[in-house]
C-alpha positions, 0 to 999 in steps of 0.5 A: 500500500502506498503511503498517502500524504494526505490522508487527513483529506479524508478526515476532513471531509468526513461529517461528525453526527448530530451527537458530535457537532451541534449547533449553539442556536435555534433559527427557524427550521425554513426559510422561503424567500425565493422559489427554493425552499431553505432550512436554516437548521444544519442538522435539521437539514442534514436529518431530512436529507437523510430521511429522503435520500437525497444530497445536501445543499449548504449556502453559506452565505455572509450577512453583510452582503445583502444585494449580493445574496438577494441577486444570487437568489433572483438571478440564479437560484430563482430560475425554474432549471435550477430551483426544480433540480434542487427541489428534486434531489436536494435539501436545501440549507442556508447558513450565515457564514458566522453560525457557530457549532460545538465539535469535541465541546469547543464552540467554532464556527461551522465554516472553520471545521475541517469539514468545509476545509476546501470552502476556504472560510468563504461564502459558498456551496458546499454539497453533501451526499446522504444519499445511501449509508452503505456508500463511502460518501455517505455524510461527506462534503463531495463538492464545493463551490466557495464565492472567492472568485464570484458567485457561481454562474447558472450554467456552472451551478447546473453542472455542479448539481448534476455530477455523478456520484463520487468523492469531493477530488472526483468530482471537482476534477469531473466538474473543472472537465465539464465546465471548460469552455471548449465543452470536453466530451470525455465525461459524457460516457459511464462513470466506472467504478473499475476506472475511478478505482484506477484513478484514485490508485495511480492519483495516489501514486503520484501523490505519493512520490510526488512525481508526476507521470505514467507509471507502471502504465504498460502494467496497469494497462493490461491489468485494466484491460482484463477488466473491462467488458467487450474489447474496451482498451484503455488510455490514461492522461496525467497532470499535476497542478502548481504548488500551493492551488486549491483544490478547485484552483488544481482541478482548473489548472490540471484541464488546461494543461491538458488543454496544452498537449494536443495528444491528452486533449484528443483523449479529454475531449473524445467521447468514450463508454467509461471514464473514471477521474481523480486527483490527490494532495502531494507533501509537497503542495501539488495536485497530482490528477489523473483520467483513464477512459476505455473505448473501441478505438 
């Protein structure tokens, strides 16, 4: 097993129950000042999402930027393709950026804990699957949009509510690919338990010898092929971010690097049955990022 330097990525992502971080307050459990219904109770939230089997949707949001918020509302939650999808697969919380919790019996703002570490302590969209408890995403962050660049567009927050289900890197890095302006196709097949597997393995790898590249390829290449159904072969693209990114910041960065190498993007924006992406945190500050796709060709 390789050793993984960021194994507390994925304490951080990880959820305390209800038990472990409550909230110090009592606001109103719903909130309907615009189409989309909004609980204003964290676990309240969290409860019905789980009850209902459907992802959560935090809107943390700052108080002190009132037109911004109300604009948010009326000029991209408010239109009818985002409000039914939301009300079709989420629970929909909003939280003030300054709602404070007690976690291990200390008080902390919600936004501080490693939870919501990829929201940077800004005002954003953080998504939570609880959507079935055998999964291994059940009660994780597994997407985040903070507001340190702007609000999120409508044409992006439709992207973000319509990921297929994995973990927070997966999904950002399948986020940063569908969100390209050249509309990259190589998402649009299945996504592959066996090829996401894959992914997360050799992201791993890299991560961990914080070398990026194709390793052990001619290997693994086999391996992969024995595998998947129908004559399917495979192909891998590898990229690594500059140090010190974020997550979000990484996962953009990895899409236009490929964008530079003519012979991983005719792999990026090529259709293929499956797909798998993901990407992991290096000691030394890099993400390392990796996409394997199968095909007939």
């Amino acid at each position: 097993m390789h050793y993984r330097p960021t194994d507390w990525l994925a304490a951080c992502v990880l959820l305390l129950s209800p038990t472990s971080l409550q909230a110090t307050g009592f606001p109103p459990p719903l909130s309907s000042l615009s189409s989309v219904i909004w609980h204003q109770d964290y676990h309240a939230g969290l409860d019905e999402a789980e009850r209902r089997r459907k992802f959560a949707l935090v809107w943390f949001f700052d108080p002190a930027a009132e037109l911004e918020n109300e604009r948010f509302e009326s000029e991209i939650l408010d239109r009818p393709q985002i409000g039914g999808v939301i009300d079709q697969h989420y629970v929909a919380i909003k939280l003030d950026i300054h709602e404070k919790v007690l976690s291990g019996g200390h008080e902390l703002l919600l936004i501080h804990h490693p939870s919501f570490a990829q929201m940077l302590r800004w005002p954003g969209l953080a998504l939570v699957d609880m959507t079935d408890p055998k999964s291994p995403h059940f009660r994780q962050v597994v997407s985040v949009y903070p507001f340190n660049h702007g609000p999120i567009s409508a044409e992006k927050l439709a992207v973000l509510l319509d990921l297929p289900r994995g973990s927070l890197t997966q999904r950002t890095l399948i986020f940063a690919v569908r969100t390209h302006p050249e509309h990259p196709a190589s998402t649009t097949g299945h996504l592959s338990p066996l090829l996401t597997r894959e992914t997360e393995n050799h992201a791993w790898h890299q991560a961990s010898i914080t070398l990026q590249g194709h390793h052990n390829w001619s290997s693994r290449f086999h391996a992969i092929n024995a595998e998947l159904p129908g004559g399917l072969l495979a192909k891998e693209v590898c990229a690594q971010s500059w140090p010190g990114q974020t997550l979000v910041e990484a996962a953009e960065q990895c899409v236009n690097l490929w964008r530079r190498s003519p012979s991983h993007w005719q792999a990026i924006r090529s259709e293929h049955v499956l797909f798998g992406y993901d990407m992991k945190l290096g000691a030394d500050g890099v993400w390392y990022a990796a996409g394997i796709f199968a095909g007939r060709d």
